[in-house]
N, C-alpha and C positions, 0 to 999 in steps of 0.2 A: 926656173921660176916655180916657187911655189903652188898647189894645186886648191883650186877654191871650188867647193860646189855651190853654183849658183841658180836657184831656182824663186820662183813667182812664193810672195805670199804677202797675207793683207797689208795697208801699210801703218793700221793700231794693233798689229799683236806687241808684244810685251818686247821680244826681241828689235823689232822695229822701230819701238818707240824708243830704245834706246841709243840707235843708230842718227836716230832725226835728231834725237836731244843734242847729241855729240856733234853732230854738223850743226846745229843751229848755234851751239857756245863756240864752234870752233869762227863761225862767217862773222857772229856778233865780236872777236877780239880781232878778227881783219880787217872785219867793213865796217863796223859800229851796227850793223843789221843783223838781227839772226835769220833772214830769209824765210821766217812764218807765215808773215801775209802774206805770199807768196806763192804757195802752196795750202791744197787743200786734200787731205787724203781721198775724198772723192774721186779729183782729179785723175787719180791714175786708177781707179776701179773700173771697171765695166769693160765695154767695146771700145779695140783702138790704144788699148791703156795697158800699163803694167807697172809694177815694183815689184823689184829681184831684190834678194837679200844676198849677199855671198857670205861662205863659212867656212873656217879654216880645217884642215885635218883633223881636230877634235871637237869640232859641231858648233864651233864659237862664233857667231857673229860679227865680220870684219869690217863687214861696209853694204851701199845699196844706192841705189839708183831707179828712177823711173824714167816715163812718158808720159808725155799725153797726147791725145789730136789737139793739135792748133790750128791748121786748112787745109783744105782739100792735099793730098800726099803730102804733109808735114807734121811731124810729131814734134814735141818741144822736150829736151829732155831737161829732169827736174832732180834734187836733191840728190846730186852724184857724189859720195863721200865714200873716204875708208882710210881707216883709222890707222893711226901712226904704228911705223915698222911694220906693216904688211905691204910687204913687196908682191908688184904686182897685180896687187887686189884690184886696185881702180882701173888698168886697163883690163882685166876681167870682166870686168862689170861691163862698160863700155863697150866689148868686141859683144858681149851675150846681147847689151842693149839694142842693138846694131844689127843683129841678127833678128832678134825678134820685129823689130818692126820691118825690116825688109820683108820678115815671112806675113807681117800684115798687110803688105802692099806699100808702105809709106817710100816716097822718095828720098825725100831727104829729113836730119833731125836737125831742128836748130837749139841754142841756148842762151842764155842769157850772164855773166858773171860780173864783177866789179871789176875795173882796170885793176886796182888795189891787191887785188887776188892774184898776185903775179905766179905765183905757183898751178892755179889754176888755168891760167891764160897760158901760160908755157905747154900746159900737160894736152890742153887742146891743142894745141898748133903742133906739136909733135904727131899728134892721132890725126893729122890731114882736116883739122874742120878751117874752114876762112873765115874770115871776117866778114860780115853783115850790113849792113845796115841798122841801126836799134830798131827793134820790132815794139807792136803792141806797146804796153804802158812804157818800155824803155825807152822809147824814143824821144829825141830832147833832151833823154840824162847824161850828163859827161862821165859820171861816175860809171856807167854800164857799158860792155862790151858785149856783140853778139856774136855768136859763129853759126856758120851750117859745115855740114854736111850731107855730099849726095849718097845715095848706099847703090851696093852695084846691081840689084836684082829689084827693087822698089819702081813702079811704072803706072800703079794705078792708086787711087785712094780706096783706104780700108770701107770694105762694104758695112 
């Protein structure tokens, strides 16, 4: 597999904004949504929160992913993308996601995606997340699917 470095950084610099653009055209020709309202880059600033960017061997921009706190030991993970022919990238993203908030205490991460998104709904259940219940505003939507995951060292909520 491929080698990506994946580190923290805001989610409006230049590189970032072009990763959100790319997953928003890419959700808007699957789901009919580009997942904007959706996300707020707020969201994943501060305590509790992050967005990773990952970058390939020559410093390029492949893909990214956040969190947020949603409740008491639950992070919600948010705008998980990476970009066509980068092998690898997305579960990168997600193992560093995964880590990180277990190192902030969180139990489990959940998510939200479109039945529609069958490529995305696979790539989760492959990474061990189950199926939910629809949380928060998803709930009642048929078109939404939600997963969890528990992480193995998360026990407390982030202080």
């Amino acid at each position: 597999m491929p080698y990506y470095l994946i580190q923290p950084e805001d989610p409006e610099t230049p590189d970032a904004l072009v990763l959100l653009d790319a997953l928003s055209d890419t959700l808007a020709a699957i789901t009919g949504s580009s997942g904007r309202a959706s996300f707020s880059p707020d969201d994943v600033r501060g305590e509790g929160a992050i967005f990773l960017i990952a970058r390939d061997s020559a410093g390029r921009p492949v893909g990214c992913g956040a969190f947020r706190p949603l409740q008491s030991g639950v992070a919600e993970l948010k705008r998980m993308y990476a970009a066509p022919g980068t092998q690898g990238a997305g579960s990168a993203l997600l193992e560093a996601l995964e880590a990180h908030a277990a190192q902030l205490g969180y139990a489990e991460l959940w998510l939200e995606t479109r039945l529609v998104n069958a490529r995305a709904v696979r790539f989760y259940e492959r990474k061990a997340y189950q199926r939910i219940p629809n949380f928060g505003k998803y709930a009642g939507r048929p078109e939404a699917v939600c997963f969890a995951k528990r992480l193995p060292s998360g026990s407390s909520s982030p202080a």
